[in-house]
N, C-alpha and C positions, 0 to 999 in steps of 0.2 A: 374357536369353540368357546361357550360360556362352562365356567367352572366356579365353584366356591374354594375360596382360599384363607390360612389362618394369615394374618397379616405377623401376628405374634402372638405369645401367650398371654391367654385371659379369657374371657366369660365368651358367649354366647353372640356379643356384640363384636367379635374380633373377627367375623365372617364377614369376607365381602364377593359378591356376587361380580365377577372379573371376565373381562372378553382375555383369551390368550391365544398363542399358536394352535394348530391343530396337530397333533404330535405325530412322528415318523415310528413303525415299530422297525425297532433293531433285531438283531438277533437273538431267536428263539421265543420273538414276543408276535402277539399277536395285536393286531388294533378294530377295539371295538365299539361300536356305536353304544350306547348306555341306553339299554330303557328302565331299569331301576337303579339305585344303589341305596346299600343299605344304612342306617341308623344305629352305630353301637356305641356303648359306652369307651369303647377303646379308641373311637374320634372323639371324645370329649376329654379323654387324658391325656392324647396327643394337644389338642387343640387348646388346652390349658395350662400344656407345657409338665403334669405330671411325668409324664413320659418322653424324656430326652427325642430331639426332633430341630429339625432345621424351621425358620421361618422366611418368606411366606414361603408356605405347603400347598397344596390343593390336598383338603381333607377325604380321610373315605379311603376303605381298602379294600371292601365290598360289593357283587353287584351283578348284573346280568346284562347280557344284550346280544347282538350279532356282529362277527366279526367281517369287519371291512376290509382289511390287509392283513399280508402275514409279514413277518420279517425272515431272513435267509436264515434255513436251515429247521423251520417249523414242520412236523410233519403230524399228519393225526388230524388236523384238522386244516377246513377248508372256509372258504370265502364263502356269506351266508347261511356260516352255524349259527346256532342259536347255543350258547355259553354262559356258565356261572363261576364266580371263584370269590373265596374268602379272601386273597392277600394280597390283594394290589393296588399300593399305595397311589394317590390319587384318582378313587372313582368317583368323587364327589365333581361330573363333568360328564359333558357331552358326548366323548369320544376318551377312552382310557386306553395305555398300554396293561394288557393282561401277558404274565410269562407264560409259555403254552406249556409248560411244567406243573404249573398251578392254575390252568382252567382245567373245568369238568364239562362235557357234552351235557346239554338239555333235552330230557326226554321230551318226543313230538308232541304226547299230550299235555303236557306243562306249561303254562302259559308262563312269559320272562316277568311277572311282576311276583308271583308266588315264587321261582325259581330263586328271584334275589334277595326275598327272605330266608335261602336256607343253607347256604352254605357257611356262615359263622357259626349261625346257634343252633342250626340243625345238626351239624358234624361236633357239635357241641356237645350237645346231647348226647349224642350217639356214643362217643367217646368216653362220656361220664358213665354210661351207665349198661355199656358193653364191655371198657379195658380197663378206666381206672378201679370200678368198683363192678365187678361184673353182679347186677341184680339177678337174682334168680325167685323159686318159687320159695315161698316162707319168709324173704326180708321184707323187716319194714322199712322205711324211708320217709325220710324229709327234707323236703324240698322247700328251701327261700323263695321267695316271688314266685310262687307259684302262677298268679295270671300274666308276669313276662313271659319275652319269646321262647327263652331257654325252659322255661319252666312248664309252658304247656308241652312244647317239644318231649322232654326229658319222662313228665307226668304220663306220657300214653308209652312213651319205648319200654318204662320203668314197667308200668300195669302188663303188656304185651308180653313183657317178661317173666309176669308172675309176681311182683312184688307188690306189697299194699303201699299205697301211698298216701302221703302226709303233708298239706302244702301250708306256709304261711301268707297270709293277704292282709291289703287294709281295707275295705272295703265290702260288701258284700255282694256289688257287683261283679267284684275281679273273686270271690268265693263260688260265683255260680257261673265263671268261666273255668275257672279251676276244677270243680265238681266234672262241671260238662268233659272236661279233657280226661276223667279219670279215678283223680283224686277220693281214696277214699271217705277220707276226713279235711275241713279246712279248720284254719285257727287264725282268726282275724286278731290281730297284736295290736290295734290303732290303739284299743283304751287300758292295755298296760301299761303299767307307772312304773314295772321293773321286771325287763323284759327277760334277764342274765336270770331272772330264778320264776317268775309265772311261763313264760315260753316251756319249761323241760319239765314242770309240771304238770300243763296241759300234754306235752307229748307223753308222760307217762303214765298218765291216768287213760290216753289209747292204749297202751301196750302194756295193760296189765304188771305194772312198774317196773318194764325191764329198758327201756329207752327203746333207740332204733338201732339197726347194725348198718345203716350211712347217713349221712347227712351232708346233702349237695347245697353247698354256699355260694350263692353270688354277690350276698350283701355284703360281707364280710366286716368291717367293723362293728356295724349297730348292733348283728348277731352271730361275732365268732362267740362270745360267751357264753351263751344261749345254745348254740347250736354242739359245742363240747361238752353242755351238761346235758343234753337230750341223747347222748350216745348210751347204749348198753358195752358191757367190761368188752374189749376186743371190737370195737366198735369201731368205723373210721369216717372220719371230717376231710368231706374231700372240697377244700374251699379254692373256688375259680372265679372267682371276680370281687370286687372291689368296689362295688355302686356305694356305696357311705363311705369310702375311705379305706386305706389300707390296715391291717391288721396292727398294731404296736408290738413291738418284739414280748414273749413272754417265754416263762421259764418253763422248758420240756418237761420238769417234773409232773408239770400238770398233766400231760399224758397216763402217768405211770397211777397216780392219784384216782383217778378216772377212771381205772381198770384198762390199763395196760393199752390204750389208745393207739389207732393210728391218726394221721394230719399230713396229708399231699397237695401241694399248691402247683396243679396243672394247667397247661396250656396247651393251645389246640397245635400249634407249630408241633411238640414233640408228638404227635397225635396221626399225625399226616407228614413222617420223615421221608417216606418214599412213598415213589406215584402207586405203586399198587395199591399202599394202605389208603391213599385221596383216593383216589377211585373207588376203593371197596366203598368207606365211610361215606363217601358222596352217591355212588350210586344207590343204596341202600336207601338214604333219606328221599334222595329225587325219585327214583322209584316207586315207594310209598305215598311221596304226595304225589305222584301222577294216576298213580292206580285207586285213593281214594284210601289209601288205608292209614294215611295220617294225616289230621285236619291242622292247617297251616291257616294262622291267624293273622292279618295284617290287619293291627289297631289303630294306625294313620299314615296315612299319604301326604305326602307334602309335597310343594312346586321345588324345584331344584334349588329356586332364587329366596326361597323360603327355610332355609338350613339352618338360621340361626333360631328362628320358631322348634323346628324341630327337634335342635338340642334344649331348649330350653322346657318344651316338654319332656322331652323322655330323663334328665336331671331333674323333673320336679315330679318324677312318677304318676305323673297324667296319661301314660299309657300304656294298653295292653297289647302283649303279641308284637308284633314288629313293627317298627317305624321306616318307610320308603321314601325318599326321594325321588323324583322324576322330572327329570330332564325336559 
C-alpha cells in the first residue's frame, strides 16, 4: 500500500509519499480501504515532533472508508461497511487498521468523503458545546476561527441550541462563511495592532458591556488574552486547541481578577471514554449531515501524495472547513 510517512521531526518537507506492507488486522481491529482521511492540526504536532511520537510514523488518525477484513473477535461489524473514526493512528494510507472499539457505522445516505470530515471536529464540536460548556437559549458566545472546521461545525450546534454567536475571522471571505453557518456577528482581527485589548472591546460593545458567558478557543496563544478579557464575571474559557502555539503558564489569579472565571483545557479522548458516549456523539453529527440538517464544509481536497501541500496550507490558514486527503 502507498502511505505518507513522518521520516522525523520537522516542517511539512519531512513527508514522504512511501510504498509499505499492507497490514494484517489483529485482534478487535478491523482493516479498512481509506477513501478519505482527515487533515488536523494534531498531525502537524505529531509530525513536528510537538507531541511526543516515534519516527518514521505514517501520519493521520482520521478518516473514512470500507472495511475489508476483520480481525478475531470483532463483532458489530461486517466486511463492506462503510465506517468513520477519529483515532487511528496511521490513516494517512491506503488501507488503515481502525480498532472496532473506536469506529462508528456510516449512515447510507452519507457519502465517505463528507463522513471523514466529521468525526474529529464534528464530535468536537458537539462535545464543546453540548458537555463542556452546555450552550443554551440567552448565552452569548465566541468562537475563534470561526470559518475553520470546528468553527462552522460548533457555530450552527451553538445557534441550534439557542445561543447568539460570535465568531473571529481574517478575511471577509471566511466572515461570510461564518455569517452563512450562523454567526450572528463577525469580527475580522487582521488589522488589529493589539488584539489582548481591541478583540474584548469589540466583543463588548456586542453585548451591551457585559462580555460573553463562553468563549471556544482553538487558537490559543495569539488569543488566550483576548479571549479571557471578552468573558462576563462567571464566565468560562473553554480553550481546545493550540493553532499559534501553546498557551505560556500564567498566574490563576487572573481568573479571580476577571470575575471569578472558569478555564478547561479539553480534549476529545475524555469526550468519547466509553462506546455509548462515541456513538451518541457520532451519531448525532453523522446523522445531521446525512439528513441535511448540518452543512459540512470541505475547504480542500488533496491527492494522498500531496500531504505535505496540505499541511503547509492548513499551518498557513489558507483554509476553510476541512482539509481531505485522498487516497
Amino acid at each position: 500500500m502507498r502511505a505518507v510517512q513522518a521520516r522525523e521531526a520537522g516542517g511539512p518537507e519531512v513527508l514522504q509519499y512511501v510504498e509499505l506492507p499492507d497490514p494484517e488486522p489483529g485482534p478487535g481491529q478491523l482493516l479498512v480501504r481509506v477513501a478519505a482521511a482527515g487533515v488536523n492540526f494534531v498531525d502537524t504536532y505529531r509530525r513536528a515532533g510537538v507531541y511526543a511520537t516515534s519516527y518514521p510514523h505514517v501520519v493521520g488518525v482520521e478518516g473514512s472508508g470500507v472495511v475489508e477484513a476483520l480481525g478475531d473477535g470483532v463483532e458489530g461489524f461486517a466486511v463492506g461497511d462503510p465506517v468513520a473514526w477519529a483515532q487511528a493512528p496511521g490513516s494517512y494510507a491506503e488501507l488503515a487498521l481502525v480498532a472496532a472499539a473506536d469506529a462508528v457505522h456510516v449512515p447510507a445516505a452519507l457519502d465517505l468523503q463528507t463522513a471523514a470530515a466529521l468525526p474529529l471536529q464534528g464530535m468536537t464540536a458537539h462535545y464543546l458545546v453540548t458537555s463542556t460548556f452546555a450552550v443554551a437559549p440567552g448565552h452569548d458566545v465566541l468562537l475563534t476561527a470561526g470559518a475553520g472546521g470546528v468553527g462552522l461545525l460548533a457555530t450552527q450546534l451553538a445557534v441550534a441550541r439557542g445561543g447568539r454567536v460570535i465568531t473571529t475571522v481574517s478575511t471577509p471571505q471566511k466572515a461570510a462563511l461564518s455569517s452563512a453557518a450562523g454567526a450572528a456577528h463577525t469580527i475580522d482581527y487582521a488589522g488589529m495592532t493589539d488584539l489582548a485589548t481591541q478583540l474584548p472591546a469589540a466583543v463588548r460593545e456586542l453585548t451591551d458591556g457585559q462580555g460573553v458567558h463562553v468563549v471556544y478557543d482553538g487558537v490559543g496563544q495569539a488569543t488566550f488574552d483576548a479571549s479571557l478579557a471578552s468573558l462576563r464575571p462567571r464566565g468560562t474559557l473553554v480553550l481546545f486547541g493550540a493553532a499559534s502555539g501553546p498557551v505560556p503558564p500564567f498566574n490563576p489569579q487572573r481568573l479571580n481578577q476577571g470575575g471569578s472565571l472558569f478555564l478547561t483545557r479539553p480534549s476529545l479522548g475524555h469526550y468519547v471514554a466509553t462506546r455509548p458516549e462515541l456513538e451518541w456523539r457520532a451519531g448525532e453529527i453523522l446523522s445531521a449531515a446525512a439528513d441535511g440538517d448540518l452543512d459540512v464544509r470541505v475547504g480542500a481536497t488533496f491527492p494522498l501524495a500531496e500531504a505535505a501541500q496540505a499541511h503547509r496550507a492548513l499551518e498557513g490558514r489558507e483554509t476553510t472547513g476541512k482539509v481531505l486527503l485522498v487516497p
